[in-house]
The first five atom37 places (N, CA, C, CB, O) and aatype in JSON, in Angstrom:
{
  "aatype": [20, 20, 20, 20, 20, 20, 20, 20, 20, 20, 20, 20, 20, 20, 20, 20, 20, 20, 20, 20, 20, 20, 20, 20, 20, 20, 20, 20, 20, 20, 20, 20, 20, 20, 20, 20, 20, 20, 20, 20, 20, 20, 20, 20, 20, 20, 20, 20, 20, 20, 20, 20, 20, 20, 20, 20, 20, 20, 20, 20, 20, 20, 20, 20, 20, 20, 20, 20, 20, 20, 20, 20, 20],
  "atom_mask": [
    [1, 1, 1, 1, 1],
    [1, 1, 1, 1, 1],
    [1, 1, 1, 1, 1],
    [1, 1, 1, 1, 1],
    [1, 1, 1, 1, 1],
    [1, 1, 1, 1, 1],
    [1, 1, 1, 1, 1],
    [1, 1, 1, 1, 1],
    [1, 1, 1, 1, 1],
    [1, 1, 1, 1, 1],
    [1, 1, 1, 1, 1],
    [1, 1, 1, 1, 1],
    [1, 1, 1, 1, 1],
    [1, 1, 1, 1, 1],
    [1, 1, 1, 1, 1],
    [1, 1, 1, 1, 1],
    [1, 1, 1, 1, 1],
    [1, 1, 1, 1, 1],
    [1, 1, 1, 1, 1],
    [1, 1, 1, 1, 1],
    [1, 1, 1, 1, 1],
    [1, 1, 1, 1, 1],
    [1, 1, 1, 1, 1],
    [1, 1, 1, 1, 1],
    [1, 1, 1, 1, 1],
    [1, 1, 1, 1, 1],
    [1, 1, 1, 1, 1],
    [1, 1, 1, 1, 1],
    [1, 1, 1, 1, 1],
    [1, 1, 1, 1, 1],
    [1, 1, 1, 1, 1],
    [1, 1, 1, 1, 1],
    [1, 1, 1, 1, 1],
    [1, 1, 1, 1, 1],
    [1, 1, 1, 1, 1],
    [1, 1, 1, 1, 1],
    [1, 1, 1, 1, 1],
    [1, 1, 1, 1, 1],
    [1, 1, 1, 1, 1],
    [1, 1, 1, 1, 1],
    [1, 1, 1, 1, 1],
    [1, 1, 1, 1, 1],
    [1, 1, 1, 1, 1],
    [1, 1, 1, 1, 1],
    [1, 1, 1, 1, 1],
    [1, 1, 1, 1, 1],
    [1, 1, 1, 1, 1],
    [1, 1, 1, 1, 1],
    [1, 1, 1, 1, 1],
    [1, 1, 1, 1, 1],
    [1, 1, 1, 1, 1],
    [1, 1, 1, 1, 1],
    [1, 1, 1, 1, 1],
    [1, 1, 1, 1, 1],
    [1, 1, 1, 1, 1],
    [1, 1, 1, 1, 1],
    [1, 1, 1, 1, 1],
    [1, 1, 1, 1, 1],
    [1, 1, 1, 1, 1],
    [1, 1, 1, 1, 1],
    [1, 1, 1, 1, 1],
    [1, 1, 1, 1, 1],
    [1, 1, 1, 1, 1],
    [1, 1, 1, 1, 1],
    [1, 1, 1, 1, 1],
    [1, 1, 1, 1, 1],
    [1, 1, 1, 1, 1],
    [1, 1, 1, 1, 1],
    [1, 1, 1, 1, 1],
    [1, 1, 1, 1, 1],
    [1, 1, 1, 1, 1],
    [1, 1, 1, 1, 1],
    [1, 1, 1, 1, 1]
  ],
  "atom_positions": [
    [[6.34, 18.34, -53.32], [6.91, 17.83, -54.54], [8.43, 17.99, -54.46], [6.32, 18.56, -55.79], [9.02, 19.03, -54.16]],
    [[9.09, 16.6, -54.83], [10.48, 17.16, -55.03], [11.14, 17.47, -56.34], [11.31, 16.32, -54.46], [11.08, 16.48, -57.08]],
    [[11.65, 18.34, -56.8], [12.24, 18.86, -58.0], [14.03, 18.68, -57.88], [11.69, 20.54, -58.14], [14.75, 17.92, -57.23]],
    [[14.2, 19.39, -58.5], [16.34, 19.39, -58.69], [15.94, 20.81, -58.67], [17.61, 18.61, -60.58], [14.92, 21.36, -59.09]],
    [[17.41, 21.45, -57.85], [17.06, 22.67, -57.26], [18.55, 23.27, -58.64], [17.26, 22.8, -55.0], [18.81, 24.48, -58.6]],
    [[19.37, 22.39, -59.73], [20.3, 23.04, -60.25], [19.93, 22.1, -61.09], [21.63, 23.35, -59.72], [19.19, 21.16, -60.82]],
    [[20.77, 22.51, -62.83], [20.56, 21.81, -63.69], [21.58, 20.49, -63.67], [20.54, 22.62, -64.76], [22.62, 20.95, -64.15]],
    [[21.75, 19.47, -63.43], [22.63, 18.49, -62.6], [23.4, 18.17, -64.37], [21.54, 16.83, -61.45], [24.63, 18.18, -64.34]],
    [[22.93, 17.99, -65.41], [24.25, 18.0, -66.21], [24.85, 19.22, -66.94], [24.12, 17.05, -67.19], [25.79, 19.14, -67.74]],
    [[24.24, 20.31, -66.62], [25.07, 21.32, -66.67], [25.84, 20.98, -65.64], [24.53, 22.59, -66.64], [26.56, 20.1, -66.11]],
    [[26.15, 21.14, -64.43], [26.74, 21.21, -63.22], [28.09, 20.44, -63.61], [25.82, 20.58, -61.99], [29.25, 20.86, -63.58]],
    [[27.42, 18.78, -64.11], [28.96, 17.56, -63.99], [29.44, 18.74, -65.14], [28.83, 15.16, -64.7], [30.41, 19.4, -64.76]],
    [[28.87, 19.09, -66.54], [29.72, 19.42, -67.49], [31.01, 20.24, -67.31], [29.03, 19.96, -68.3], [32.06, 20.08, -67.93]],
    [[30.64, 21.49, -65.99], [31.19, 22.38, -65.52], [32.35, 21.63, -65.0], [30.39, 23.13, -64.69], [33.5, 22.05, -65.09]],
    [[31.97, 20.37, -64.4], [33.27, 19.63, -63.42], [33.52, 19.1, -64.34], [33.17, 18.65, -62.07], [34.09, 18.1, -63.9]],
    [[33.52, 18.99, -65.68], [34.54, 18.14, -66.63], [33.98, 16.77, -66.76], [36.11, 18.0, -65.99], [34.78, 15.88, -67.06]],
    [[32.55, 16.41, -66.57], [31.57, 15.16, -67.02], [31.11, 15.44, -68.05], [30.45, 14.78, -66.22], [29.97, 15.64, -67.64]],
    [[31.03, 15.7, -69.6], [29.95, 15.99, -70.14], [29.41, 14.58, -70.76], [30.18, 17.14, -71.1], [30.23, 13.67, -70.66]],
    [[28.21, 14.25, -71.35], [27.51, 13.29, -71.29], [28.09, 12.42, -72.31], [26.18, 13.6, -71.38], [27.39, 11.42, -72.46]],
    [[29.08, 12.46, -73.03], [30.02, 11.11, -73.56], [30.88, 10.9, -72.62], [30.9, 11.24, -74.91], [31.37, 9.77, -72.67]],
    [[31.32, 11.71, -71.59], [32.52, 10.48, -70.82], [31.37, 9.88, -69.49], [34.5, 11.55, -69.85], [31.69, 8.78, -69.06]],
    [[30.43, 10.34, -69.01], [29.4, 9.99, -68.5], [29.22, 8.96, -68.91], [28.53, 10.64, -68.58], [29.2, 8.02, -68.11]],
    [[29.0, 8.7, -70.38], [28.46, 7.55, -70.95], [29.55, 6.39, -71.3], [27.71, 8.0, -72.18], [29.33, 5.19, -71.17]],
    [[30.83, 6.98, -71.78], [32.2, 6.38, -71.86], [32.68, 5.61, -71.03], [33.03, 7.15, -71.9], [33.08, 4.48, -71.32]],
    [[32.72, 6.21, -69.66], [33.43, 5.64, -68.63], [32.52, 5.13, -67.84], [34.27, 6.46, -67.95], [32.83, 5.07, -66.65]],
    [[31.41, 4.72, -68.18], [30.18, 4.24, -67.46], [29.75, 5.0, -66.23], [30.38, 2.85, -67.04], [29.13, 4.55, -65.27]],
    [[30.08, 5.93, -66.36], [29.46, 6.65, -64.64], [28.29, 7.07, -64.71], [30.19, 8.03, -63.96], [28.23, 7.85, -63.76]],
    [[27.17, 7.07, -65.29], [25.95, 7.45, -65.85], [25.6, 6.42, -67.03], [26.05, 8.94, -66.34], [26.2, 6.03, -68.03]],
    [[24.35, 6.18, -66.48], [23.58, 4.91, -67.84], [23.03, 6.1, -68.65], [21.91, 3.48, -67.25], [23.02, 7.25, -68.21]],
    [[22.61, 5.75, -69.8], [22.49, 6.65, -71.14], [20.32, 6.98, -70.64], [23.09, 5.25, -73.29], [19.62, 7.92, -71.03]],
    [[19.85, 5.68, -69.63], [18.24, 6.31, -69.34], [18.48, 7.47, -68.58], [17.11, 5.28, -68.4], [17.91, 8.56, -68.63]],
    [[19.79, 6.89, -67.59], [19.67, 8.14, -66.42], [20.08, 9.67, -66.92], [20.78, 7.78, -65.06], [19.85, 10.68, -66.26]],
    [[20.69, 9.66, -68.13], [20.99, 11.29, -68.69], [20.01, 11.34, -68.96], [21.93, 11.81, -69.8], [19.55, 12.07, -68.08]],
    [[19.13, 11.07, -69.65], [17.96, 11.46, -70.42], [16.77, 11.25, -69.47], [17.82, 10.61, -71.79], [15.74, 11.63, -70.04]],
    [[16.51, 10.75, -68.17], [15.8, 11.42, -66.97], [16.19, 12.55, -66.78], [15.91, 10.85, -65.77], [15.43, 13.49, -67.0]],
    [[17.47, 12.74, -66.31], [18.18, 14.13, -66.25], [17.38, 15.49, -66.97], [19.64, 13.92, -67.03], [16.89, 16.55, -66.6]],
    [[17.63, 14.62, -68.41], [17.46, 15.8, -69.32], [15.74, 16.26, -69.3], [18.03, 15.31, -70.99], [15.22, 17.35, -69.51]],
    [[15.32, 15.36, -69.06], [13.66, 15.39, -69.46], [12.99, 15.71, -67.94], [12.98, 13.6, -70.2], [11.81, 15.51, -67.64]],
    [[14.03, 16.27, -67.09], [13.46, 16.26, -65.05], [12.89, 15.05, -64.62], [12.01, 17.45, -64.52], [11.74, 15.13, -64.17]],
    [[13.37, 14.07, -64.65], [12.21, 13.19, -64.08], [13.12, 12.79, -63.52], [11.2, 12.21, -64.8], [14.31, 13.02, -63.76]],
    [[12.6, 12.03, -62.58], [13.48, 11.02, -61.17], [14.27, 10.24, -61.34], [12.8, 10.11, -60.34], [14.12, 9.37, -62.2]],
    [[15.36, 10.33, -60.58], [16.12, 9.33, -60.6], [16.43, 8.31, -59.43], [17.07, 9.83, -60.96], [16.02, 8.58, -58.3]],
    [[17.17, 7.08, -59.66], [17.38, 6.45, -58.03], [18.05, 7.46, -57.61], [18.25, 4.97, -57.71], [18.58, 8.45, -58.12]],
    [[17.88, 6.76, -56.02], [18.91, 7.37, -55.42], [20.37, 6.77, -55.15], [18.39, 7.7, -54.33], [21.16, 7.11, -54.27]],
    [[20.57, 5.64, -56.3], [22.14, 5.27, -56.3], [22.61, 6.2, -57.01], [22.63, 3.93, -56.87], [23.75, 6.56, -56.74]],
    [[21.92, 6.81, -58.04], [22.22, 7.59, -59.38], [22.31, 9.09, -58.58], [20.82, 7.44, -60.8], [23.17, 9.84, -59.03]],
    [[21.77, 9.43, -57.81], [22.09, 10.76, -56.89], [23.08, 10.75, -56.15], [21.16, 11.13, -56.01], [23.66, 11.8, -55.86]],
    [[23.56, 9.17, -55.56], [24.75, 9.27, -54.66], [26.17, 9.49, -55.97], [24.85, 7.54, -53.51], [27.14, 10.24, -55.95]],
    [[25.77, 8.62, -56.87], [26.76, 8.82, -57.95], [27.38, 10.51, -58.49], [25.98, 8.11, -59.18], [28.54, 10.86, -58.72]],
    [[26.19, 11.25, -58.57], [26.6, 12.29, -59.08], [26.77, 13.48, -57.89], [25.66, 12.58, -60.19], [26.86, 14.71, -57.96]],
    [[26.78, 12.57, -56.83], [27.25, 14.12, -55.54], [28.82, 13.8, -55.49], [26.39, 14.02, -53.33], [29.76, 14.59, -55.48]],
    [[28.84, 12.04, -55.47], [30.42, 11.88, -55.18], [31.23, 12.7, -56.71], [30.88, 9.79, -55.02], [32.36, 13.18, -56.68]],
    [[30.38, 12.7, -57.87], [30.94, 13.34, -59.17], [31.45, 14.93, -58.74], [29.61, 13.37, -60.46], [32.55, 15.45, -58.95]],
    [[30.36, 15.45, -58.14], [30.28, 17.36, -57.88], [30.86, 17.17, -55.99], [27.77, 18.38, -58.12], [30.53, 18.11, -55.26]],
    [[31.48, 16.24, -55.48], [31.51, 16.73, -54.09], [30.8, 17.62, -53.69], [32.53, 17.12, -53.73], [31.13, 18.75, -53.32]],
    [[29.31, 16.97, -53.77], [28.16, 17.71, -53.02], [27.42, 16.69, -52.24], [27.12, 18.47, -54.02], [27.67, 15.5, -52.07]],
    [[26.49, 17.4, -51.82], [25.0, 16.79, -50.86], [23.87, 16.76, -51.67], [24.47, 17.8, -49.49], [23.59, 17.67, -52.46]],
    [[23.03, 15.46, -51.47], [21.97, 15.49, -51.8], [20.67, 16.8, -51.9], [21.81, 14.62, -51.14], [19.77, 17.07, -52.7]],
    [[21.2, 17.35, -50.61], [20.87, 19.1, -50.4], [20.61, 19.47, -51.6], [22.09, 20.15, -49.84], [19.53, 19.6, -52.17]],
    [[22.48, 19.74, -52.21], [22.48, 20.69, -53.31], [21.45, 20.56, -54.5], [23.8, 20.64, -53.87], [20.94, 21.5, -55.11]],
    [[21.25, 19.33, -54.7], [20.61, 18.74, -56.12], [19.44, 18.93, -56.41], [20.62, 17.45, -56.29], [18.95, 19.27, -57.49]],
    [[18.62, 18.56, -54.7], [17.32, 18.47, -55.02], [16.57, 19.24, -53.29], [16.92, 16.57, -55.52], [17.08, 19.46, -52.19]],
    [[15.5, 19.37, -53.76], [14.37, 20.34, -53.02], [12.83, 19.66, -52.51], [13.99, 21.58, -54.18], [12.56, 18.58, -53.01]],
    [[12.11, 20.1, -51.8], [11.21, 19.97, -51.46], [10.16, 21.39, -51.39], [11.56, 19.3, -50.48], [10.04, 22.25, -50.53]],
    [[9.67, 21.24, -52.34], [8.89, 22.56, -52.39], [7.06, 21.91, -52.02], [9.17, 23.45, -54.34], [6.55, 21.04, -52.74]],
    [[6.36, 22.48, -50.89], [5.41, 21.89, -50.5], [4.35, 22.73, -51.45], [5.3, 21.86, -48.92], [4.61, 23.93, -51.59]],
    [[3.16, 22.2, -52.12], [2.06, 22.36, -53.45], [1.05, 22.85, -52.43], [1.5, 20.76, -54.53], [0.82, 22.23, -51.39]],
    [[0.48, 23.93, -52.75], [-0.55, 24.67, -52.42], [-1.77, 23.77, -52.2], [-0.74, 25.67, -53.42], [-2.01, 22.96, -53.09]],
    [[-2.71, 23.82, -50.96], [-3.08, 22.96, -50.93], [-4.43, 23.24, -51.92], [-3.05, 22.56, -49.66], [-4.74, 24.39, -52.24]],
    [[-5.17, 22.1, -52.35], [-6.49, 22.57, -53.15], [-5.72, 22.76, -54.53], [-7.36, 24.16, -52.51], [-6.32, 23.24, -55.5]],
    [[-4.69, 22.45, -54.6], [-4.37, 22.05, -56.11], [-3.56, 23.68, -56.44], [-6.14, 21.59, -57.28], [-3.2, 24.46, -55.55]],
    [[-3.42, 23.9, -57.78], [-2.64, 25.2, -58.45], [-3.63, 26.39, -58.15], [-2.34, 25.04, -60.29], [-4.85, 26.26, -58.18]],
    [[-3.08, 27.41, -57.9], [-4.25, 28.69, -57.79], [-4.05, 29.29, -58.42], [-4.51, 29.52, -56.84], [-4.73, 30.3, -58.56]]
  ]
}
């Protein structure tokens, strides 16, 4: 399963994005905060967008954590 390994709009807020200039300056569509907010997936144009935002790697954002097999124990 892949998850987000940091909270990605805490993170921009920290770099000085918070979700009106996100939304202001169009660098974030108003579904893709609220995927954000709610964990659910995003493209991956919307991931390249917010590494070039945090000068990071796809790395940083997100994870691959492999699910036990036979379901939850």
């Amino acid at each position: 399963m892949i998850r987000y390994k940091i909270d990605i709009l805490s993170a921009l807020k920290e770099a000085g994005y918070n979700t009106n200039r996100l939304r202001k300056e169009k660098l974030l569509a108003e579904g893709v905060i609220q995927s954000l907010r709610e964990g659910k997936y995003i493209a991956l144009q919307n991931i390249d967008k917010i590494c070039g935002l945090l000068d990071c790697q796809p790395a940083d954002l997100l994870e691959y954590v492999k699910e036990p097999e036979g379901g939850v124990q």
